[in-house]
C-alpha positions, 0 to 999 in steps of 0.5 A: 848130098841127096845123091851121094845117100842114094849112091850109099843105100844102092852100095848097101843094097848091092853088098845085101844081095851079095851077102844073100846070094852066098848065104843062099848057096851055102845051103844049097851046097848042104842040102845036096850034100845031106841028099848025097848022104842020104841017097 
């Protein structure tokens, strides 16, 4: 039982970081954009 929670709180986390990740890029994406336009 301990271990099948712990499995559970690393595929929580992997999904997180996922989540972060595209979050993360998704701005990345605005800010060159918005520097193109300002360019």
């Amino acid at each position: 039982m301990i271990f099948f929670t712990g499995m559970r709180i690393a595929y929580i986390k992997k999904r997180i970081v996922k989540i972060h990740l595209l979050y993360f890029s998704e701005i990345i994406k605005a800010v060159n954009e918005e520097r193109r336009f300002y360019l």
